[in-house]
Structures are given as structure tokens and as C-alpha cells.
C-alpha positions as CSV (number, residue, x, y, z in Angstrom):
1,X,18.8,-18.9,29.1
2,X,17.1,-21.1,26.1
3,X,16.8,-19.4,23.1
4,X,12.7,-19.2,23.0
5,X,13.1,-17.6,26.5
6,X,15.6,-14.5,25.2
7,X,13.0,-14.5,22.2
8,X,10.0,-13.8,24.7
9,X,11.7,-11.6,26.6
10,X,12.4,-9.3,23.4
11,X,9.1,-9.5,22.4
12,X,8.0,-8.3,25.4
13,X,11.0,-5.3,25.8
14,X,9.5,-4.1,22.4
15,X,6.2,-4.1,23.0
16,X,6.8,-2.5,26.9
17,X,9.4,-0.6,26.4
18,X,10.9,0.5,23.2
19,X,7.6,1.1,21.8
20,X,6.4,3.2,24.1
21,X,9.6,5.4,24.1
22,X,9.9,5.8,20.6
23,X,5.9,6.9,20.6
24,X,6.8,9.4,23.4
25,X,10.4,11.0,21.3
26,X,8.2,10.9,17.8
27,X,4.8,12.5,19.5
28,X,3.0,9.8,18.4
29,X,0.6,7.6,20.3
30,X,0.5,4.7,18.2
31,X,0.4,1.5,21.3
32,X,-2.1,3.8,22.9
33,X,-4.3,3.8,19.7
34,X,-3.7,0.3,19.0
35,X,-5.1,-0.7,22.8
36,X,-8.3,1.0,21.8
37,X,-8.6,-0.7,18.3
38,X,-8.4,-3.7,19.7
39,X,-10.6,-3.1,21.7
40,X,-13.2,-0.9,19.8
41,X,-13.3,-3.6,16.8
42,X,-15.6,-5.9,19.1
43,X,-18.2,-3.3,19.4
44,X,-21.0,-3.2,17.4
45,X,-21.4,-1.9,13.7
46,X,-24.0,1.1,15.1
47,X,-21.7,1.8,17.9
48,X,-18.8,2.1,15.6
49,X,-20.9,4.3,13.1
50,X,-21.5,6.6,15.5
51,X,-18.0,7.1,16.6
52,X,-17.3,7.5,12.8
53,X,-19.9,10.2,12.3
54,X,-18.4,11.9,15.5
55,X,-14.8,12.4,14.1
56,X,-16.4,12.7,10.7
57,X,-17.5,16.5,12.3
58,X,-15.2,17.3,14.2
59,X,-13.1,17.1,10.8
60,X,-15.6,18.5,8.5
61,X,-15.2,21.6,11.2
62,X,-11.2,21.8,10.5
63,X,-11.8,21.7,6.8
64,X,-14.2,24.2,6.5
65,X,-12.6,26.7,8.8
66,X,-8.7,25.6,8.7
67,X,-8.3,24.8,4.7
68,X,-8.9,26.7,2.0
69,X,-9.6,24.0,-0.9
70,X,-12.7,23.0,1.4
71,X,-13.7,26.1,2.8
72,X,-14.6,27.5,-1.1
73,X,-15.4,23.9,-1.9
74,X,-17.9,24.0,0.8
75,X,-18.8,27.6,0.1
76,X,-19.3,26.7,-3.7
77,X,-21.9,24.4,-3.3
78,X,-23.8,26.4,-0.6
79,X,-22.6,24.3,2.7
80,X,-20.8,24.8,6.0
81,X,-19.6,22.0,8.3
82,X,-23.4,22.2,10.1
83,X,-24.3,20.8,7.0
84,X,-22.4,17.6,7.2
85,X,-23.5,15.5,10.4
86,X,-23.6,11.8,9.0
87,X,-21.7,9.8,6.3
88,X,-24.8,10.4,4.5
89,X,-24.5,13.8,4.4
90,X,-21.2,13.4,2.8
91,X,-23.0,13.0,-0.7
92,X,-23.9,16.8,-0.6
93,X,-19.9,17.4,-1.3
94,X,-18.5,16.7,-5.0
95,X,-15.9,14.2,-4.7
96,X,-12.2,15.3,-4.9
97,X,-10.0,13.1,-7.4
98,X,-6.1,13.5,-7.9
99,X,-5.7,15.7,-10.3
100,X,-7.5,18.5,-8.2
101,X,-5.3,17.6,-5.3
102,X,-1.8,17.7,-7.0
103,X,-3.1,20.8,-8.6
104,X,-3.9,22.2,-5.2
105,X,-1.8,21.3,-3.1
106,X,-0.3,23.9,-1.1
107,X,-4.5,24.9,-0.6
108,X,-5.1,21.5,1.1
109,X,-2.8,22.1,4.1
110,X,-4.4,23.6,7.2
111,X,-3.2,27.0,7.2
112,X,-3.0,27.3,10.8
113,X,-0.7,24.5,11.4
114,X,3.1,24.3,10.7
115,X,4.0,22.1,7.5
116,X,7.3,20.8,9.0
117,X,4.9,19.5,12.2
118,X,3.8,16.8,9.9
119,X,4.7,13.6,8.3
120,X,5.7,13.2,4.5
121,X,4.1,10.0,3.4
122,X,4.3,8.9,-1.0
123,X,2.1,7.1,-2.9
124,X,4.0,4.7,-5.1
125,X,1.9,5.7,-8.0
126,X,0.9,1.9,-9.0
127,X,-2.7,3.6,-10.3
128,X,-1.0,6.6,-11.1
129,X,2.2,9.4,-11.2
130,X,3.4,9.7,-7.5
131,X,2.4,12.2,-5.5
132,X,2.9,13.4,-2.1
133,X,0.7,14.2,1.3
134,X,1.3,15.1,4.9
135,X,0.2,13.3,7.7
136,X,-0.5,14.7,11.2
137,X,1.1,12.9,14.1
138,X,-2.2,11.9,15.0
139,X,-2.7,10.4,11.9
140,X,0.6,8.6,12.0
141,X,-0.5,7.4,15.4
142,X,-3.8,5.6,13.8
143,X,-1.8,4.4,10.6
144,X,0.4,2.2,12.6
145,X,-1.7,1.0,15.1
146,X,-4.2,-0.2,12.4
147,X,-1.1,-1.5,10.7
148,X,-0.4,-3.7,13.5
149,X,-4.1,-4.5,14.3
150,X,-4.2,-6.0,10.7
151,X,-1.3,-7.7,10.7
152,X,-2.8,-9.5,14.1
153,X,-5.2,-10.8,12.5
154,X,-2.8,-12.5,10.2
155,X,-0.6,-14.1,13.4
156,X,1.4,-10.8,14.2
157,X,2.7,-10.2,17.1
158,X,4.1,-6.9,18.7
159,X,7.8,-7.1,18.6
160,X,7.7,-10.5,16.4
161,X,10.9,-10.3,14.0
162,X,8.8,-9.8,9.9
163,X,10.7,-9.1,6.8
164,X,9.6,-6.8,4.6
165,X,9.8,-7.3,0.9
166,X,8.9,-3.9,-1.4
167,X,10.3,-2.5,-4.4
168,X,11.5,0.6,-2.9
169,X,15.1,1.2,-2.2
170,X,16.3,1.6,1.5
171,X,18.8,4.9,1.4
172,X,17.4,7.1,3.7
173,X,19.0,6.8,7.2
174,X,15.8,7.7,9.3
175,X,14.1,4.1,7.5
176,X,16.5,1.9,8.2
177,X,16.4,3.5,11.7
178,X,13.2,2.5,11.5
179,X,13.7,-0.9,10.7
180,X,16.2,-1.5,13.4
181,X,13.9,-0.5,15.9
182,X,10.8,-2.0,14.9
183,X,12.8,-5.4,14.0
184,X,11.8,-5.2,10.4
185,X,14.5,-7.0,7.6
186,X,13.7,-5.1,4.7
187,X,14.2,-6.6,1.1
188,X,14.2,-4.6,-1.5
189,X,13.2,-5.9,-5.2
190,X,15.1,-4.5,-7.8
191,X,16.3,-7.0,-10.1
192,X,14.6,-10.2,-9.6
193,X,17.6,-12.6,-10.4
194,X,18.1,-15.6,-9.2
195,X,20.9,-14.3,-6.3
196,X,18.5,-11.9,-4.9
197,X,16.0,-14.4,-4.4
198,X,18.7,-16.8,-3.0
199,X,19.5,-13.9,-0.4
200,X,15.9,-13.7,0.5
201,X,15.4,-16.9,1.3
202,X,19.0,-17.2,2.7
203,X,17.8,-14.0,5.0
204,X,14.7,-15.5,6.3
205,X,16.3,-18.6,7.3
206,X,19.2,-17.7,9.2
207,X,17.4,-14.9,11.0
208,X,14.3,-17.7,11.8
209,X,11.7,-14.9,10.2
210,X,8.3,-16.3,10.7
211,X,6.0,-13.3,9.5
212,X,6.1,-11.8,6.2
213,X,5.0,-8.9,4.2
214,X,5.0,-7.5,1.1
215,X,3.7,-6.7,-2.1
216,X,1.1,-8.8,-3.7
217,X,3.4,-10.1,-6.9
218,X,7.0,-9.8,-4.7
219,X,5.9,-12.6,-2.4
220,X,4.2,-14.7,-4.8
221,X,7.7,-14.4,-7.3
222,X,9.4,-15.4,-3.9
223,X,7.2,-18.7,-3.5
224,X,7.5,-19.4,-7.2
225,X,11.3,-18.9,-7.1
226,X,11.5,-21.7,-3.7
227,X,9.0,-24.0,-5.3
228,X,11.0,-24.2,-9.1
229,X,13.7,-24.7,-6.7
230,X,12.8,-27.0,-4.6
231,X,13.2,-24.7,-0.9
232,X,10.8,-25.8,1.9
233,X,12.3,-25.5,4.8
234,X,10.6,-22.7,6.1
235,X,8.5,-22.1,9.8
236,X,6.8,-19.0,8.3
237,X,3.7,-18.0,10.8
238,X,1.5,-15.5,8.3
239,X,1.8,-13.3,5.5
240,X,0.3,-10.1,4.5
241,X,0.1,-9.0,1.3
242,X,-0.7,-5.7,-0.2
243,X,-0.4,-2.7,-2.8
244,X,-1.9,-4.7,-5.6
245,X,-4.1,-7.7,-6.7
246,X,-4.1,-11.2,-4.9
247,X,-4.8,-13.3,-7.7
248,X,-6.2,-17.2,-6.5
249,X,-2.9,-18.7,-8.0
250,X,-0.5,-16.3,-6.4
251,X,-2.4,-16.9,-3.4
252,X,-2.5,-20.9,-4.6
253,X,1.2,-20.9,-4.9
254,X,2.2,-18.6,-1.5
255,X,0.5,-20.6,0.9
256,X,1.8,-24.3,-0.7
257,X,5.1,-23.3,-0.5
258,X,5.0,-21.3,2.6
259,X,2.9,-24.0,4.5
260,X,1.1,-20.5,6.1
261,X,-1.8,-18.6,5.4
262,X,-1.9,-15.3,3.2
263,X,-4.3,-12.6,4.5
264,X,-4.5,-9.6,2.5
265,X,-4.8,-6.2,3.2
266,X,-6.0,-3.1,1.1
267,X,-4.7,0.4,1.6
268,X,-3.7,3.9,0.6
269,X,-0.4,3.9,1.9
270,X,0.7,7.6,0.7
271,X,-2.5,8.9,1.4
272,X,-1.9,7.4,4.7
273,X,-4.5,5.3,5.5
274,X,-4.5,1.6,5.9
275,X,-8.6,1.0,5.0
276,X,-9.4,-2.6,5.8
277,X,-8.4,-6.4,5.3
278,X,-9.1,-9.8,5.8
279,X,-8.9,-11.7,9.3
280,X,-8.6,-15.3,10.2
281,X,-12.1,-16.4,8.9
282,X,-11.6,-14.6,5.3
283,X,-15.2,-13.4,5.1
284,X,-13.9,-10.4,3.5
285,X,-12.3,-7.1,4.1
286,X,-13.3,-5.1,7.3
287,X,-12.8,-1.8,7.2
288,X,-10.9,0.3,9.5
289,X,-14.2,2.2,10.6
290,X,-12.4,4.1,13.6
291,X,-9.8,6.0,11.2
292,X,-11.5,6.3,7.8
293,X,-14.7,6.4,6.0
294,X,-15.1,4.5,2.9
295,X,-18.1,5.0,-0.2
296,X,-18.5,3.0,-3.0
297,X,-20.0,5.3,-5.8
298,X,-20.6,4.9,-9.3
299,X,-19.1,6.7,-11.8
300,X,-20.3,7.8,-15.2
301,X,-19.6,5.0,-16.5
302,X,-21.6,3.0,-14.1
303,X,-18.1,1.8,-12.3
304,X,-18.2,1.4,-8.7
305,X,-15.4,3.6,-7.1
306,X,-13.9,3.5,-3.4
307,X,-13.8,7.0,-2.2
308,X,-12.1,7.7,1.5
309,X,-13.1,10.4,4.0
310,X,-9.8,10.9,6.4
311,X,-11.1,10.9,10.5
312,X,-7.8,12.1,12.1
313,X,-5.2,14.0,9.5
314,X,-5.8,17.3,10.8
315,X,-2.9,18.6,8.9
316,X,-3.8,17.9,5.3
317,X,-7.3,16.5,5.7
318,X,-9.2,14.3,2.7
319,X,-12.7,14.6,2.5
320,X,-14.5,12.2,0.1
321,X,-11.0,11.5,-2.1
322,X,-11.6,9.1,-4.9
323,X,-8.6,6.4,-4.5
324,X,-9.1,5.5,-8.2
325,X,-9.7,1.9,-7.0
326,X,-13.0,-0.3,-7.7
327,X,-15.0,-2.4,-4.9
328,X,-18.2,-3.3,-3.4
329,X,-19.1,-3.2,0.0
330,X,-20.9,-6.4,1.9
331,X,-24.2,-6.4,3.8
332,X,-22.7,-9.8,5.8
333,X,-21.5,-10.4,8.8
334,X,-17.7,-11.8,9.4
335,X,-18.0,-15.3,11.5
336,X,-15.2,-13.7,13.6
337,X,-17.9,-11.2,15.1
338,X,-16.1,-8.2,14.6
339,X,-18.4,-4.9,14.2
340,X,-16.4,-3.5,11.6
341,X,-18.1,-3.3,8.0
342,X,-16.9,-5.3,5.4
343,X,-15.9,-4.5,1.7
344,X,-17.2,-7.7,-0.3
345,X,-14.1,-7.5,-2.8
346,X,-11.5,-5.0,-4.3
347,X,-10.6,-4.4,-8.1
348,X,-8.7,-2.1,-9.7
349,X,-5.3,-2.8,-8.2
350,X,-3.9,-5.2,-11.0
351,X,-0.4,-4.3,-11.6
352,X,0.8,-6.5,-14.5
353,X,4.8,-7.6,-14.3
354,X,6.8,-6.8,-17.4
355,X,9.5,-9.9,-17.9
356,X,12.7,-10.2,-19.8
357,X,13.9,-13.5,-21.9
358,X,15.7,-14.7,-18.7
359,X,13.0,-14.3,-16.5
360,X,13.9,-11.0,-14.8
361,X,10.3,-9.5,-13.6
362,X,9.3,-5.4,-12.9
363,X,6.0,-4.4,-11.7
364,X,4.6,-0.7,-12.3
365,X,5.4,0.2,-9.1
366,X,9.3,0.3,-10.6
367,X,8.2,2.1,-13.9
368,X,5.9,4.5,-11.3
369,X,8.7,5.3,-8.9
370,X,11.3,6.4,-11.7
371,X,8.6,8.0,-14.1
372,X,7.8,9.8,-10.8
373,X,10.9,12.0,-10.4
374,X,10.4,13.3,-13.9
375,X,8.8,16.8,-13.7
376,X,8.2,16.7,-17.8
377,X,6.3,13.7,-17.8
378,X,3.2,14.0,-16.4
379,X,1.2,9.9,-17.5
380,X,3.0,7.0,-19.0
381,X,2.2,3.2,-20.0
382,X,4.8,0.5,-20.7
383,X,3.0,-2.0,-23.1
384,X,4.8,-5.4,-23.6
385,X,3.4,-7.8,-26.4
386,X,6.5,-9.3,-27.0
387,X,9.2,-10.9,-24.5
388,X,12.3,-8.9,-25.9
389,X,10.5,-5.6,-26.7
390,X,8.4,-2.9,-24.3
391,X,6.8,0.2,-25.9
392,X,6.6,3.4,-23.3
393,X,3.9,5.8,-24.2
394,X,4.5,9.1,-22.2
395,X,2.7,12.5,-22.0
396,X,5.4,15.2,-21.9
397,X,4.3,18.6,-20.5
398,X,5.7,22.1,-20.9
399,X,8.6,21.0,-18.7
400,X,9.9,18.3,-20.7
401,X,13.5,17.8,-21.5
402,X,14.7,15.2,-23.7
403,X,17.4,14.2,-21.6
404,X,14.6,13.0,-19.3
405,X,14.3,10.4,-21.7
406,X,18.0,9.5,-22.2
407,X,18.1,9.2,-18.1
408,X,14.8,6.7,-18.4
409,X,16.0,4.5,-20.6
410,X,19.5,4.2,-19.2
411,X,17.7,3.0,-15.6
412,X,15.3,0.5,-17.5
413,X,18.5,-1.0,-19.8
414,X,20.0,-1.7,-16.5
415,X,17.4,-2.8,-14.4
416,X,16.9,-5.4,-17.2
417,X,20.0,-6.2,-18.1
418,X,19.9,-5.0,-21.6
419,X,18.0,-7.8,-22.7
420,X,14.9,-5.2,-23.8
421,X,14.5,-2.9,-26.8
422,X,12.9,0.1,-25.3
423,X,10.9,1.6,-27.8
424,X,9.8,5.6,-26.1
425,X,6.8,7.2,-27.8
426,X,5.3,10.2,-27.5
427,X,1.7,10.3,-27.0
428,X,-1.4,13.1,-26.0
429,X,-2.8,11.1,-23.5
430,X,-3.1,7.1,-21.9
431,X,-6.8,5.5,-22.6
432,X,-8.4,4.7,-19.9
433,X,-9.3,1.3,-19.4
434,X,-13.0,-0.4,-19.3
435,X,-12.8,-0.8,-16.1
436,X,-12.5,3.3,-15.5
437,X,-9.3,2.9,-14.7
438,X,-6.2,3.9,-16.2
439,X,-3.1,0.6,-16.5
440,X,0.5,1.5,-16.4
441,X,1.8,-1.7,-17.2
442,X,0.2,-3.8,-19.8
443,X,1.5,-7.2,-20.6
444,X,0.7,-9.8,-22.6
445,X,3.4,-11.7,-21.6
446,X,2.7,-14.8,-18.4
447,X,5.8,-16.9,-18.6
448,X,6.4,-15.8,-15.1
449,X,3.1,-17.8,-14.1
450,X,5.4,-21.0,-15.1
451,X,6.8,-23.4,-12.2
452,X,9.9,-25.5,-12.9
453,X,11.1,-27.9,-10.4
454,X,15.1,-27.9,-9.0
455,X,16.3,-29.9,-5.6
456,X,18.4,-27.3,-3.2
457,X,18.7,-26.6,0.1
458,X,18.6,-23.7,2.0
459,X,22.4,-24.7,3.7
460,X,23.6,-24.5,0.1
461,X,22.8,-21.3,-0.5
462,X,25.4,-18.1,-0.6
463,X,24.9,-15.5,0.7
């Protein structure tokens, strides 16, 4: 049998088979909510609005009855769930923001369903300190199939082999079970030397990978790497980026050396909630109208913020939460003639890359996942002005321990290879940019934007 034949038939195993089984052991329904967004994204914006505003009471209704940081929210301000009907009616509730969440916590679960029912999902903490929600397995459901919707639009499809590139370690047993199943090579970017990059590009050629995902920065350090080096021989289909900005020249840079287009996409990934991206005509980001509702409201200080009502997480459900991110929605129409509504363009997510002398690169999602497991610590900043020095500004609280410290700089040293001084100061509070936003990595530092130029090929690399 040729190989493109065994290659079909995989494809087609996954998508028939395996799929469907794992949905049915997990309680999840994820291929059966994927058939009806492909479906449902070719109906009409009114049509979809009103599908919306249906869910949007039927989990108003679990809010106000099932959890008790809405029911006195709602209470507080004079409403039941009568009172909300439409997305417009949404403005009537003050909008909830992190900080009341991680202070509440335990009061946004339902109360009449089981905790261990659910789904722990983390936020990376790229806008701010970790923190952790629970997703129904109805939500779960919605959050891959509008995963793998979005990732169609980009060339995916089900049961294709993708590699995965994030900055996340891979210990846990149940995610690289994960990976096995859904045929997923994950890469995980820790130290950005030269031989990890060799083994990625070494990985995606022996295993012929031709879709790719991964964080905004992490793919475009990939492309930079191959194009200094002179790699081309890829047969890459699409890429998805996501977690952080698309800049023109990463994007400049990922599709020359790639010889693929780069669609990106725009989510909340531990709140759950993948909330819209760009298809194959690029005419902006559509939403992901069937699964979550998305405001743009101005702040005090006039900024416009994206704030997300949840349609499906019965078990820890988000009613106008402010993602802390900046956008602006579009009155136009996609050429692609989808009905779903489009956000015009998305700020907010910059994550600036601190660098060492020899060209080693971390993004705040490092500094975030690390500064996370610190219970004294409650904000942080690393600022680099220079390229052998970082200062980290942190906020201690009453559970702060120096040795918190000691532990912090000893995993920074190494993930840099000592080439940093690491300067730790002790600060009140992080200012909050103009923007509205707060920046956990600040650098003034854009060597990494360079591109040097090195003849290899990818059969002479090591792996």
C-alpha cells in the first residue's frame, strides 16, 4: 500500500473512529459539536444572534439560581435572570474582572454540581498571575470543536499529523496521552538554543509535519532560526498562531520561510474559550458566536476592552468577564460569507521576549508560569534595558518567604545560562501601562529581530 494511501486511511480512522470513542470514554461530544459549527457558521449573522441570545438565558438562569457570586451580583443591582434576554441587556450587569474572580472563587462554581465532574483548564498568565477555572464537559465539547473549526480554516484537517510548539513543559501523563491520540508532536520551548531548534526542525522533517501551531513569538523564532540558517526544505500546509501578538514581520518572516500561510487565532485558553480568528480571506477575526459572547467596552480611561460572556460552562459559568485584552469589533462582512461577526483587530497581547548575549530568548509566558507557583508573590515585571542585566519588580504579600526568591532566581540563572545579572526588587505595585493594561515583560532589547544567513541542510542535522 503507497504511503499517501496508509496516510488517508489514518486520517480517516481518526476522524471515524478514534475520535468518536475517545468523545464517548471522556463524556464529551466534541465531533458532534464540530458537525454543527460547520455547519451553523454559514447561517446568517441574525440567525446566529438569536441562537446566542437563546443560550445567553438559559445561562443567565444557572447563574442566578446555581452560583452564588451571580445570584447576589444579580441581587445587588436589583435583577433576576428575567432581566437579561439579549446581549443588550448584558450592560445592566457590572462587569467581573480577575481579581474578583480569584478572590471568589470557590463562590463561582455551581453549587449543585460536583467539582471533580469538571475540567481543570490554566491560563498561562501572559496578561497576568495564573489562575485557574473549571470547565464543564459541555464546555470542553465546544472548546475543541471550535479549536478544530479554526484550525480548518487554516488547512487543518481532522486527523492530519500538527506539531505543537508552546512553552509549557509536557510531564503530566494524561497530556502526552493526549497527544498520542490526537497525533499531536508537542515541542516545548525552554531554552531557545540552537540544538532545540535543530530538533524542531529535525522533528518536522522526519515525521513529514505539514500543519503547525504555536505561540505567536515560538514560531516566528523557529522561522528566524531556519532562515539565518539557511533550512528550506519544508512542505508545511498552514500555521496557527496564538497567545500573543502577530506582529507584520513575524508574520513577514513565518510565511517566507515556511512558503505557507499564517492565520491567527485569538483566545482565552484557561478561561476556556477559543473566541475567534482569521479564515482564508483574512478579513478579520470571526468570532465564535455559537460558544461565546464578546463586548468591546470602554474603560475609564477611554480604552476599549474585550469582555466574554461564557454560552455553555455550566460548571463555573462567566458572565461579562473582562479578558484584560483591547479590540474593536467590525461592521464588514468577511468575502468568505461566513455569518459570524468579526472583531476588526486585537491589542493588548504584546508579550515582549527578554534575550541573553548569546541569543537565548524567554517570553512572559516563562516568567508567568514560574512566578505563578509562588503563593507570596502576588504581580511581577522583568524589565531589560540592557542585554546582560534584567530587573524583576515583585509585589510580595503576607505569604511571602524569601526563599521564594532564592528558588526564582535559581530557575532564571539556568534557563539562561548564567549569562544574566538578575537584579530582584521589591516593589508596592506594577504601573499599569497607557494602554490600560498592565506588561510583564518589558524590553528594550530587539537583537532577536536580526537575520543572519548560514547554508545547512536538514539531513545534516542531529538529532
Amino acid at each position: 500500500m503507497q504511503i499517501s494511501a496508509v496516510k488517508k486511511l489514518q486520517d480517516v480512522c481518526y476522524g471515524k473512529i478514534l475520535l468518536p470513542f475517545l468523545d464517548k470514554a471522556n463524556k464529551t461530544k466534541i465531533m458532534q459539536c464540530l458537525d454543527f459549527l460547520n455547519k451553523s457558521q454559514w447561517r446568517g449573522t441574525q440567525t446566529l444572534k438569536d441562537l446566542q441570545e437563546e443560550k445567553l438565558r438559559q445561562i443567565t438562569k444557572v447563574a442566578y439560581y446555581d452560583v452564588p457570586y451571580y445570584r447576589e451580583l444579580f441581587k445587588q443591582n436589583g435583577l433576576t435572570d428575567k432581566d437579561i434576554q439579549s446581549v443588550n441587556d448584558l450592560s445592566k450587569l457590572p462587569i467581573v474582572d480577575k481579581t474578583t474572580l480569584r478572590k471568589n472563587w470557590d463562590r463561582f462554581i455551581n453549587q449543585n454540581l460536583k467539582i471533580n465532574s469538571g475540567i481543570n483548564s490554566y491560563t498561562s498568565g501572559s496578561t497576568g498571575m495564573p489562575m485557574r477555572f473549571l470547565l464543564s464537559r459541555e464546555q470542553e465539547s465546544w472548546r475543541w470543536a471550535s479549536r478544530y473549526r479554526m484550525w480548518q480554516w487554516a488547512g487543518y484537517k481532522i486527523g492530519q499529523l500538527y506539531a505543537n510548539i508552546s512553552v509549557r513543559p509536557r510531564n503530566k501523563w494524561i497530556k502526552k496521552f493526549q497527544d498520542k491520540v490526537t497525533r499531536c508532536t508537542y515541542l516545548s520551548l525552554q531554552n531557545t538554543n540552537q540544538g532545540e531548534f535543530y530538533r524542531f526542525l529535525k522533528l518536522i522533517s522526519d515525521k513529514k509535519i505539514t500543519f503547525l501551531v504555536g505561540y505567536a513569538h515560538a514560531v516566528y523564532l523557529l522561522a528566524q532560526f531556519a532562515e539565518q540558517e539557511n533550512i528550506n526544505d519544508f512542505h508545511l500546509e498552514g500555521i496557527v498562531t496564538h497567545g500573543e501578538s502577530l506582529f507584520p514581520y513575524y508574520r513577514k518572516c513565518i510565511e517566507k520561510q515556511f512558503k505557507c500561510k499564517v492565520t491567527d487565532l485569538y483566545g482565552a485558553g484557561g478561561e476556556g474559550f477559543h473566541i475567534a480568528a482569521q479564515c482564508e480571506k483574512f478579513g478579520g477575526y470571526h468570532i465564535n458566536m455559537e460558544n461565546v459572547i464578546v463586548e468591546v467596552v470602554k474603560n475609564a480611561n477611554g480604552v476599549l476592552e474585550i469582555v466574554i460572556t461564557g454560552l455553555d460552562n455550566t460548571l463555573m459559568p462567566l458572565v461579562r468577564f473582562n479578558t484584560n485584552d483591547t479590540g474593536k469589533l467590525s461592521l464588514k462582512k468577511c468575502e468568505c460569507g461566513r455569518g459570524l461577526v468579526l472583531l476588526d483587530r486585537i491589542e493588548g497581547r504584546i508579550c515582549d521576549l527578554i534575550v541573553t548575549p548569546s541569543g537565548l530568548h524567554h517570553s512572559a509566558h516563562f516568567f508567568c508560569v514560574n512566578f505563578g507557583d509562588k503563593k507570596g508573590i502576588d504581580n511581577f515585571q522583568v524589565v531589560q534595558k540592557n542585554i546582560d542585566k534584567i530587573t524583576i519588580k515583585y509585589v510580595p504579600n503576607n505569604n511571602f518567604q524569601s526563599k521564594e526568591i532564592d528558588d526564582l532566581y535559581k530557575i532564571i540563572a539556568e534557563a539562561t545560562h548564567n549569562e544574566l545579572s538578575i537584579d530582584f526588587q521589591k516593589v508596592n505595585e506594577i504601573p499599569i501601562s497607557r494602554s490600560g493594561k498592565r506588561r510583564w515583560v518589558i524590553s528594550d532589547i530587539k537583537d532577536y529581530r536580526k537575520c543572519k544567513t548560514k547554508k545547512i541542510k536538514i539531513s545534516d542535522l542531529n538529532t
